[in-house]
MOPAC internal coordinates of N, CA, C and O (Angstrom, degrees):
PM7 1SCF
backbone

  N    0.0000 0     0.00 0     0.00 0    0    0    0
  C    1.4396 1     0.00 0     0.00 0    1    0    0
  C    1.5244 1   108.54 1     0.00 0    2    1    0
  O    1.2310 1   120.07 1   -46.78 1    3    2    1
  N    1.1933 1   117.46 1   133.22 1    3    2    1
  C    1.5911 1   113.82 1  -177.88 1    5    3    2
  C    1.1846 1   113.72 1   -87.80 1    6    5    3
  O    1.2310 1   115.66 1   -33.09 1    7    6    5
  N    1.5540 1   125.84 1   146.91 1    7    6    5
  C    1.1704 1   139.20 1  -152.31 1    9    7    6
  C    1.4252 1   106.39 1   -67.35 1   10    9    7
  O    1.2310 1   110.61 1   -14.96 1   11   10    9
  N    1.2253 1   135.25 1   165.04 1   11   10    9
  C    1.7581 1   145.25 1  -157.78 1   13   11   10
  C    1.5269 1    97.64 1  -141.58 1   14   13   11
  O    1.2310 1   113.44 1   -48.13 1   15   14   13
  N    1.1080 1   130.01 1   131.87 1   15   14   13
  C    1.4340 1   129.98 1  -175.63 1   17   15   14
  C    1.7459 1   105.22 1   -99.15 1   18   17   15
  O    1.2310 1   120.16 1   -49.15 1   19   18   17
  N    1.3448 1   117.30 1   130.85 1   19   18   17
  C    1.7093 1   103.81 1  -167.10 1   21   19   18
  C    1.6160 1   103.64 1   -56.02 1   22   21   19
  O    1.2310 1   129.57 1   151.22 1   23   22   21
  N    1.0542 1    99.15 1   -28.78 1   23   22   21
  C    2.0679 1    82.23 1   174.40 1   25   23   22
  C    1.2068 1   111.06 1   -53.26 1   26   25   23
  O    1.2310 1   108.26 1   121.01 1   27   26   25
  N    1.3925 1   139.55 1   -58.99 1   27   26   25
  C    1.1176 1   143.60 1   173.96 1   29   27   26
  C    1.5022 1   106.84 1   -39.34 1   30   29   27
  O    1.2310 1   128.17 1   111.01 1   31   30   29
  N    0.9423 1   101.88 1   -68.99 1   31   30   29
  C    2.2615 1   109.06 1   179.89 1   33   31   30
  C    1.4714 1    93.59 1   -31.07 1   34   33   31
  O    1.2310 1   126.05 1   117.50 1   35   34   33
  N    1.5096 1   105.97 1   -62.50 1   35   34   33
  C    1.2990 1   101.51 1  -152.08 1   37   35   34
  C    1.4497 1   119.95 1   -75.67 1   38   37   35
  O    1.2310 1   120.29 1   162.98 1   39   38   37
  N    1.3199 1   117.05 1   -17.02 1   39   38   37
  C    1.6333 1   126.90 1   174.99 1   41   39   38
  C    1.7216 1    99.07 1   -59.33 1   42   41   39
  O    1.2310 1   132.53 1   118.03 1   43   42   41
  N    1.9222 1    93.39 1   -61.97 1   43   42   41
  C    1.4445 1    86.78 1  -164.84 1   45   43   42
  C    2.1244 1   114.35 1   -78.51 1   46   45   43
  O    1.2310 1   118.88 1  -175.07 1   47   46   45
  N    1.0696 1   119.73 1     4.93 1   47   46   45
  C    1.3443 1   115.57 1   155.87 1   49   47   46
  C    1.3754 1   107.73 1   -76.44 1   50   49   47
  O    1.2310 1   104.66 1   135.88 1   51   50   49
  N    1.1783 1   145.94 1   -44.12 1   51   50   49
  C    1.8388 1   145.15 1   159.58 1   53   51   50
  C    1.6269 1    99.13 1   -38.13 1   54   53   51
  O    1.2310 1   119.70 1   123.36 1   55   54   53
  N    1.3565 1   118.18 1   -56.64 1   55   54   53
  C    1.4912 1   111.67 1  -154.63 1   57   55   54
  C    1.5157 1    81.92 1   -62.04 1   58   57   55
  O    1.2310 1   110.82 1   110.17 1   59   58   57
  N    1.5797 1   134.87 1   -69.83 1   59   58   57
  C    1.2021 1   135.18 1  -138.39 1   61   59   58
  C    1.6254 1   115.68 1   -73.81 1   62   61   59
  O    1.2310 1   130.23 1   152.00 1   63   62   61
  N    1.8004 1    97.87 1   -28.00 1   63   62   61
  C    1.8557 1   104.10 1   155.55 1   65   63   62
  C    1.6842 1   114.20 1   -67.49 1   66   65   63
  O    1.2310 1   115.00 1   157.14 1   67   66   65
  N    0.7915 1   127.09 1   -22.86 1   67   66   65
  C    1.7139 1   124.58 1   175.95 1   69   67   66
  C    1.3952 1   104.68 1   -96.39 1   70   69   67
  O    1.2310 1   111.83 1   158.48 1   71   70   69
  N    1.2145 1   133.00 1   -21.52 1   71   70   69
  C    1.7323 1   133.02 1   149.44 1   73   71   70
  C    1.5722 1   117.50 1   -54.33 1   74   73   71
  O    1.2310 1   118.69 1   129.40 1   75   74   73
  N    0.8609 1   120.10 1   -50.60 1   75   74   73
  C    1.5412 1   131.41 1  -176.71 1   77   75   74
  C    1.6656 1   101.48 1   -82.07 1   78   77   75
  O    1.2310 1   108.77 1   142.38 1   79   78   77
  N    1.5030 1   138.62 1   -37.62 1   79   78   77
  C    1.0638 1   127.94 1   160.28 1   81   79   78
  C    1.7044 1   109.64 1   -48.16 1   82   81   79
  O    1.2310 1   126.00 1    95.56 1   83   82   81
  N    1.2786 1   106.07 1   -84.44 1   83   82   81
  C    1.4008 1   134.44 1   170.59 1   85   83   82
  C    1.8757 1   101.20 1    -8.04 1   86   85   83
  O    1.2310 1   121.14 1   141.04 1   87   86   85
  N    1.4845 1   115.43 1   -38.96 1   87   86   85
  C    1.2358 1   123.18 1  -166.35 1   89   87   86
  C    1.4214 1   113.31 1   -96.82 1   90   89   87
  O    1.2310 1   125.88 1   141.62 1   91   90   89
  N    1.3491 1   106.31 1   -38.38 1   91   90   89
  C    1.3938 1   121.26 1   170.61 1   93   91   90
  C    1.2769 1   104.53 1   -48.70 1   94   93   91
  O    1.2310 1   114.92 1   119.11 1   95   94   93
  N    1.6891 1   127.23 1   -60.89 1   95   94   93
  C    1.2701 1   146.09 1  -176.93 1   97   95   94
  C    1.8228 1   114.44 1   -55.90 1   98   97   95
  O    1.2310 1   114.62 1   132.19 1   99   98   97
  N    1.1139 1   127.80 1   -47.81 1   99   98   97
  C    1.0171 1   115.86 1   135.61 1  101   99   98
  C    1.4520 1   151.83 1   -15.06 1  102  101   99
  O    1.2310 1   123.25 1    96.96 1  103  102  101
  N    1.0073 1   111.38 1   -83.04 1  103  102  101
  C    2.0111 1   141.46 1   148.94 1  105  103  102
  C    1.8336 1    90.51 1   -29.30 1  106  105  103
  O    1.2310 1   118.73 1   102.46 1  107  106  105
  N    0.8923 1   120.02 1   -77.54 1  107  106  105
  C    1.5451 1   126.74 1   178.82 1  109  107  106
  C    1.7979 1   108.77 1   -44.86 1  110  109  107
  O    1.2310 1   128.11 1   129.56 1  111  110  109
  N    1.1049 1   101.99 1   -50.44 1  111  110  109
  C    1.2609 1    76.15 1  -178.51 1  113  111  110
  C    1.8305 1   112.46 1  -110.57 1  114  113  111
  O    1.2310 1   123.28 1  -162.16 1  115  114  113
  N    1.1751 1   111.32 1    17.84 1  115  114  113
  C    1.6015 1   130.36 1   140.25 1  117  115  114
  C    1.5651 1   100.22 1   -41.78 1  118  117  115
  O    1.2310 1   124.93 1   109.38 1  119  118  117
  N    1.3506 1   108.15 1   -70.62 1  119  118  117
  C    1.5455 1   103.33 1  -145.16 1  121  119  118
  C    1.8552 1    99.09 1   -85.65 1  122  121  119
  O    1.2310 1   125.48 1   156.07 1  123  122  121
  N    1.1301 1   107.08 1   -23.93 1  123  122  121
  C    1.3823 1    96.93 1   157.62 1  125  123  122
  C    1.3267 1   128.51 1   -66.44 1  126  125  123
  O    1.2310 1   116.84 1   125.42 1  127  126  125
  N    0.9769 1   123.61 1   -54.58 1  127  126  125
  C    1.6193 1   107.25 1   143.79 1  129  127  126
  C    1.2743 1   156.02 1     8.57 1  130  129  127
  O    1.2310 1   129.17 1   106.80 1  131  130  129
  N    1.4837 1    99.93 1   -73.20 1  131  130  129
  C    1.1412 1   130.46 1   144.64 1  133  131  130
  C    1.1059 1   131.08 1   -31.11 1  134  133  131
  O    1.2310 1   127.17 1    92.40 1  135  134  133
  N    1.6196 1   103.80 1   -87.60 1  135  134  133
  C    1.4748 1   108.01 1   162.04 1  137  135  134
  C    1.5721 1   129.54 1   -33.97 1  138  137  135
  O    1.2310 1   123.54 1   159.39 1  139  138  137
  N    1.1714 1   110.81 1   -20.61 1  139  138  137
  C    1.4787 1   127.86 1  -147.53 1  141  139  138
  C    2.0363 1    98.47 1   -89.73 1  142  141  139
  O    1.2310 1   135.46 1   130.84 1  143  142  141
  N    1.7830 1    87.68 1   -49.16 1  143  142  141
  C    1.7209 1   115.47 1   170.95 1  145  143  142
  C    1.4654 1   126.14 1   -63.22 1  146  145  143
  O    1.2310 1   129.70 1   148.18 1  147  146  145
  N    1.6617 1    98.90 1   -31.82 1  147  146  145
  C    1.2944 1   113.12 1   172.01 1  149  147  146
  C    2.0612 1   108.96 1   -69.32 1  150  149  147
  O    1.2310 1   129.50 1   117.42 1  151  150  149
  N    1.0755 1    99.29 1   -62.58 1  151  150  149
  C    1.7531 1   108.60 1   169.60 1  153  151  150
  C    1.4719 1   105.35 1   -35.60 1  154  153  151
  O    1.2310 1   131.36 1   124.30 1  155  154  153
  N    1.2220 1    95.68 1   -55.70 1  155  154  153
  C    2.1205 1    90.50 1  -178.15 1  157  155  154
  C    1.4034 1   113.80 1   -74.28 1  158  157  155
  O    1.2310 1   113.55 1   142.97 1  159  158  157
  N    1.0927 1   129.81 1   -37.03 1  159  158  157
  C    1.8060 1   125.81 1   165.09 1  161  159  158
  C    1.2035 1   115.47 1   -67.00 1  162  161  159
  O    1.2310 1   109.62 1   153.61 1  163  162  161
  N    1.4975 1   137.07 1   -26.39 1  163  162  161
  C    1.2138 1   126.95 1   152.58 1  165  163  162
  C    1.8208 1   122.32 1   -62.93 1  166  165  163
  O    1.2310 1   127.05 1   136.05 1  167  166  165
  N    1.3084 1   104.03 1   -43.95 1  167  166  165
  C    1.4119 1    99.66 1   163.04 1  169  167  166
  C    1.2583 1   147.87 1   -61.73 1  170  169  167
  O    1.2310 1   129.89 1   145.08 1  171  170  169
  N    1.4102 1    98.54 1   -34.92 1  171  170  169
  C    1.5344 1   128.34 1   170.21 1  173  171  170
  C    1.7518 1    97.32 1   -65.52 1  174  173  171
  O    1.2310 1   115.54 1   122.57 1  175  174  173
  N    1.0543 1   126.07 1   -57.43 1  175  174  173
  C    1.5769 1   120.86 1   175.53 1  177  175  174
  C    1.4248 1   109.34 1   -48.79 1  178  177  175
  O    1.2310 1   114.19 1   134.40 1  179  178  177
  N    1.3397 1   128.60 1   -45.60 1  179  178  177
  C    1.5608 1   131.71 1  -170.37 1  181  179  178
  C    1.7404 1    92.92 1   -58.30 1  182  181  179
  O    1.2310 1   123.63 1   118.07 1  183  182  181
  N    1.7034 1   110.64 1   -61.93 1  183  182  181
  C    1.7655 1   101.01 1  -154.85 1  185  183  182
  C    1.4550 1    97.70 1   -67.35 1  186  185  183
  O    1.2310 1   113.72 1   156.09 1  187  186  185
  N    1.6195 1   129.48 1   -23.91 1  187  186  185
  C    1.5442 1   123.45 1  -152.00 1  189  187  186
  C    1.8575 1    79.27 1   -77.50 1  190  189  187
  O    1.2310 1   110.86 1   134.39 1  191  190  189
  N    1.2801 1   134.80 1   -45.61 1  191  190  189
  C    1.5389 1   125.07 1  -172.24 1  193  191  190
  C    1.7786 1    99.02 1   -59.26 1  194  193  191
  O    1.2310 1   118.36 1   113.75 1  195  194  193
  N    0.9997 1   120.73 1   -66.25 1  195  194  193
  C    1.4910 1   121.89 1   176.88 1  197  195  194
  C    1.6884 1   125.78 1   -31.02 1  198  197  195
  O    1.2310 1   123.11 1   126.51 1  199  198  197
  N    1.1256 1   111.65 1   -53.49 1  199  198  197
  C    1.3556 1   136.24 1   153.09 1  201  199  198
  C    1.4542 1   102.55 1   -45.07 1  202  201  199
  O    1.2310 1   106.82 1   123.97 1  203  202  201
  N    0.9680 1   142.14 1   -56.03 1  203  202  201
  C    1.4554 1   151.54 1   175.17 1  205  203  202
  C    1.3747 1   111.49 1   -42.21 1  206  205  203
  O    1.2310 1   127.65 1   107.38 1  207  206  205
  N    1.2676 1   102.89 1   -72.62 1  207  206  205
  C    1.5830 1   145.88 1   175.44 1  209  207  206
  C    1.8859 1    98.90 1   -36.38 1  210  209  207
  O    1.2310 1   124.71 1   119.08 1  211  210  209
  N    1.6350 1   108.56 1   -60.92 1  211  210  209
  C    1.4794 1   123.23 1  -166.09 1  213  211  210
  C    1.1378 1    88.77 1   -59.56 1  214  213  211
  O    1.2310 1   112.67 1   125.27 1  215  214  213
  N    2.0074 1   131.45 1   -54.73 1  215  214  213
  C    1.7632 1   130.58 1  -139.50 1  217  215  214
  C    1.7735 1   100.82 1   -81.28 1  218  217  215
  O    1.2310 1   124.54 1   160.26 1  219  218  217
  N    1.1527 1   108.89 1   -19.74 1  219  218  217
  C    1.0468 1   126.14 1   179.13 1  221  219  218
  C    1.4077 1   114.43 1   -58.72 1  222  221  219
  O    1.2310 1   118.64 1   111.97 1  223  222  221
  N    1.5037 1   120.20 1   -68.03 1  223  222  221
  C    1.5508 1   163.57 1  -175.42 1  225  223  222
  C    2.0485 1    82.81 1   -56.54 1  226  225  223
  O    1.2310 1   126.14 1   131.53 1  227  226  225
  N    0.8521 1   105.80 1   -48.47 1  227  226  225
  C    1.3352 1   104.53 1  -162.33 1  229  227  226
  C    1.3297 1   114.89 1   -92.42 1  230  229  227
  O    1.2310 1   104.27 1   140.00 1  231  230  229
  N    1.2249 1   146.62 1   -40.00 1  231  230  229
  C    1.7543 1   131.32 1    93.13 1  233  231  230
  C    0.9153 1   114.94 1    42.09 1  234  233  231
  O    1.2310 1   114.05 1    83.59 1  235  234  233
  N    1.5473 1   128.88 1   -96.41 1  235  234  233
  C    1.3255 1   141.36 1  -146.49 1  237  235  234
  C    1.6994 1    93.15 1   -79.65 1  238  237  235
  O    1.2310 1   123.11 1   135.15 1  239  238  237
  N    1.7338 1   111.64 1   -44.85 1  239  238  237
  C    1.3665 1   103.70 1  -173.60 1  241  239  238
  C    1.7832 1   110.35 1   -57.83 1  242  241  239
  O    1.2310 1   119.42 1   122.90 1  243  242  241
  N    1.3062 1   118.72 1   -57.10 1  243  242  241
  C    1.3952 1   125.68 1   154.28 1  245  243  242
  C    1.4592 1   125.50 1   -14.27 1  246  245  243
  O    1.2310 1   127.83 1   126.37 1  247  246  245
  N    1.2917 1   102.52 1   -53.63 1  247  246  245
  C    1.4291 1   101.06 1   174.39 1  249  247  246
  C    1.6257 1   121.40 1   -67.35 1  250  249  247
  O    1.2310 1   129.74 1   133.31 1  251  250  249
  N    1.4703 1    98.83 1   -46.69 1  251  250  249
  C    1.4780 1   106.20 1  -176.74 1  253  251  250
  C    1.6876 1   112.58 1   -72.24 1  254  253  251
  O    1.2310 1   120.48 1   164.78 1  255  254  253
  N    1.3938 1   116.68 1   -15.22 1  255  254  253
  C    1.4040 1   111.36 1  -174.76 1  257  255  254
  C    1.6926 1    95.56 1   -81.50 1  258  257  255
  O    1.2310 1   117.68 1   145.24 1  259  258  257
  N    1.7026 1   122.03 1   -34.76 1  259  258  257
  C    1.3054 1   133.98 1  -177.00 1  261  259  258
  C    1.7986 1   106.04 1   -42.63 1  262  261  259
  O    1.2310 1   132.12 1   124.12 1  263  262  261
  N    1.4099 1    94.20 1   -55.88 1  263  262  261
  C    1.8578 1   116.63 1  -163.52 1  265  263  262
  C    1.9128 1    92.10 1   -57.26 1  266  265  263
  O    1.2310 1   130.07 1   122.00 1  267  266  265
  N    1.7374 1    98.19 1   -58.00 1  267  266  265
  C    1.5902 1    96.06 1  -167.41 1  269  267  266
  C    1.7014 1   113.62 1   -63.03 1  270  269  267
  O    1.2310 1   119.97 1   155.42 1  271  270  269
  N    1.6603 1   117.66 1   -24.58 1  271  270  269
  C    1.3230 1   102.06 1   169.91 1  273  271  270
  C    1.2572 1   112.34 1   -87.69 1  274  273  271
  O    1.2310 1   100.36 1   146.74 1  275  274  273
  N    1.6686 1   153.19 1   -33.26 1  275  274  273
  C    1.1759 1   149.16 1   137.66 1  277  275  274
  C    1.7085 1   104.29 1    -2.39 1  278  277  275
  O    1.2310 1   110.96 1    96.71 1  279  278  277
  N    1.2873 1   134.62 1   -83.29 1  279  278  277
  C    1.3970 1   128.01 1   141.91 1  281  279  278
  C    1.3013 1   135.33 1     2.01 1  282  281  279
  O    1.2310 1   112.04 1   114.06 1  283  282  281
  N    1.3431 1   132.61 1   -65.94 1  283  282  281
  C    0.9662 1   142.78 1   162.14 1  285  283  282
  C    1.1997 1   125.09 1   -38.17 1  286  285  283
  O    1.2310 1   118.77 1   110.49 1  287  286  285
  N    1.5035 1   119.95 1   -69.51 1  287  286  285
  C    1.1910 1   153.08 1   153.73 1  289  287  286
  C    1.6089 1   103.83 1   -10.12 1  290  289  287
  O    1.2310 1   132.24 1    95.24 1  291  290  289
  N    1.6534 1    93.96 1   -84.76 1  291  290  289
  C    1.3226 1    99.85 1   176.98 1  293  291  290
  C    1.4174 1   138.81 1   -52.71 1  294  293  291
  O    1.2310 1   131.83 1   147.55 1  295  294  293
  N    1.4290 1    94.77 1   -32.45 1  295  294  293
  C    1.7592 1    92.46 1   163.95 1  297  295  294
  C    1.5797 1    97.01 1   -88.86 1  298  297  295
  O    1.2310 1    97.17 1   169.18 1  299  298  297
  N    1.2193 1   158.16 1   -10.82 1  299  298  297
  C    1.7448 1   126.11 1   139.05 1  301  299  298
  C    1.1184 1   103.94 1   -30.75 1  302  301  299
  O    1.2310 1   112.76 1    86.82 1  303  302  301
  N    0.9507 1   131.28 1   -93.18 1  303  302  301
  C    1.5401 1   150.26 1  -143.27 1  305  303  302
  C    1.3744 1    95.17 1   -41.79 1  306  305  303
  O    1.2310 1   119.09 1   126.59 1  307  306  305
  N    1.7119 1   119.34 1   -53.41 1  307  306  305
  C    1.8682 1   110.13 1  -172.56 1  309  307  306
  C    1.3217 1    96.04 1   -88.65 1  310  309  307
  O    1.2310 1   103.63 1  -150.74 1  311  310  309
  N    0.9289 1   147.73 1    29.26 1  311  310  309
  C    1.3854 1   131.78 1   154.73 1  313  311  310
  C    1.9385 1   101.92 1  -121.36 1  314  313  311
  O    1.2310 1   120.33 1   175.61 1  315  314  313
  N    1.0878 1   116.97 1    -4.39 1  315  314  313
  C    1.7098 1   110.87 1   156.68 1  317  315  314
  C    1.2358 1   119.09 1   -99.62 1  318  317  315
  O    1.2310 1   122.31 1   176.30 1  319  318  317
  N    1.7722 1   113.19 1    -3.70 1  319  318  317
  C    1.0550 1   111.24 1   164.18 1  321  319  318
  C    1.5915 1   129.48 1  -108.56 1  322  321  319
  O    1.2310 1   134.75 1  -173.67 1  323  322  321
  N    1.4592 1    89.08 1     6.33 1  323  322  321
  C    1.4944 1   104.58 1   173.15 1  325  323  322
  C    1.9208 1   109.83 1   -88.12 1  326  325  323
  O    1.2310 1   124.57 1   135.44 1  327  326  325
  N    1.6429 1   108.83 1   -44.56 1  327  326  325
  C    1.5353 1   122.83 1   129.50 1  329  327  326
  C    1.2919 1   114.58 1    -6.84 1  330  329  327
  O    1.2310 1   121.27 1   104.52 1  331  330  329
  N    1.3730 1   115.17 1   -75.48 1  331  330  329
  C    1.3378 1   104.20 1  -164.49 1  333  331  330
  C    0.9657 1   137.49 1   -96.94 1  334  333  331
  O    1.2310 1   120.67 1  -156.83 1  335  334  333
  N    1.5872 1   116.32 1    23.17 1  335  334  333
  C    1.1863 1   171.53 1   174.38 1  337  335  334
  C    1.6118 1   119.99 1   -80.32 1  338  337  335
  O    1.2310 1   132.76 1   139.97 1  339  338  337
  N    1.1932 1    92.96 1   -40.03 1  339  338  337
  C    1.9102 1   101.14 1  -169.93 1  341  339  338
  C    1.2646 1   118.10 1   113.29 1  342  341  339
  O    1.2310 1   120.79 1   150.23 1  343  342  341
  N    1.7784 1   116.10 1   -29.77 1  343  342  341
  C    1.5524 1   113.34 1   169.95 1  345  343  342
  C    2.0931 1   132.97 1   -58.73 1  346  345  343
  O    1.2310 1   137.68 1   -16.21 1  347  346  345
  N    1.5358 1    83.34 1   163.79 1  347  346  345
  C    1.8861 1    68.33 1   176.03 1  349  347  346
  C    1.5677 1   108.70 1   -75.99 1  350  349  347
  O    1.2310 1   136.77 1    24.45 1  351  350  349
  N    1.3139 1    85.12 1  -155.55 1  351  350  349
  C    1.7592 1    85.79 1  -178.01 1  353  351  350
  C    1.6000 1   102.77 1  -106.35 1  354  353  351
  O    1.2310 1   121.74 1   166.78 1  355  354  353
  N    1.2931 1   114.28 1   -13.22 1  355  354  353
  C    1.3995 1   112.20 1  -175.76 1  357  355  354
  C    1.8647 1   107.26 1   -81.77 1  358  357  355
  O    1.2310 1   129.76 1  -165.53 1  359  358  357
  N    1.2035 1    98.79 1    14.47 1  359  358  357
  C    2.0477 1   105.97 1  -171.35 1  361  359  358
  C    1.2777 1   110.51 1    73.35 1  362  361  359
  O    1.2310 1   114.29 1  -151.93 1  363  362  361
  N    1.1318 1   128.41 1    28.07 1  363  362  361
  C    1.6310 1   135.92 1   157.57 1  365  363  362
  C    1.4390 1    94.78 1   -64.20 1  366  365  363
  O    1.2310 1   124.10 1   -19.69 1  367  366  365
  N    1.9308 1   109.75 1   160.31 1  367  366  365
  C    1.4038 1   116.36 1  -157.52 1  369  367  366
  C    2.0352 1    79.69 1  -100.75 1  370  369  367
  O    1.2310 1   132.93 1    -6.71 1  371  370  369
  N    1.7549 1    92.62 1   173.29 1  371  370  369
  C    1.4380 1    93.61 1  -165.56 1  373  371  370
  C    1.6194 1   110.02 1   -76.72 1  374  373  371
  O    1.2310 1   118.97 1    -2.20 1  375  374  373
  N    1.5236 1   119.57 1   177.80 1  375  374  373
  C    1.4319 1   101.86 1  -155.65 1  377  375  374
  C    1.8064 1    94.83 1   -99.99 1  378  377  375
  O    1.2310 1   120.10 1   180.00 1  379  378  377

């Protein structure tokens, strides 16, 4: 093996201590990361149920506003056809 001059040793023991820092530091903030990703996929699950929860809520309101104008509608219709009939509009019989 050919001889290594301690300058050399010693440069490349610095390079390989600031490699292994450098790596450590990494790894560290790997797992922070992580942790960091984990917090948002747990959260992200909470609003995506909520969101769920709201389309749902809003649905049912939909439906029920559907039923009450369906209603509406229909009593137009018998009272323009009570109208067109000859009656008043207050349900008096025709004249």
């Amino acid at each position: 093996m050919p001889w290594i001059s301690r300058r050399v040793q010693s440069e490349t023991a610095a390079l390989v201590a600031r490699l292994r820092a450098r790596a450590e530091q990494a790894e560290a903030a790997t797992r922070v990361q992580a942790g960091a990703n984990g917090i948002l996929a747990a959260r992200s699950g909470d609003t995506e149920a909520e969101l769920r929860e709201q389309v749902r809520q809003l649905r049912v309101t939909r439906d029920g506003l559907l039923v009450q104008l369906s209603r509406a509608l229909g009593y137009n219709d018998e009272q323009l056809a009570a109208i067109d009939a000859g009656a008043t509009v207050k349900g008096g019989t025709a004249a």
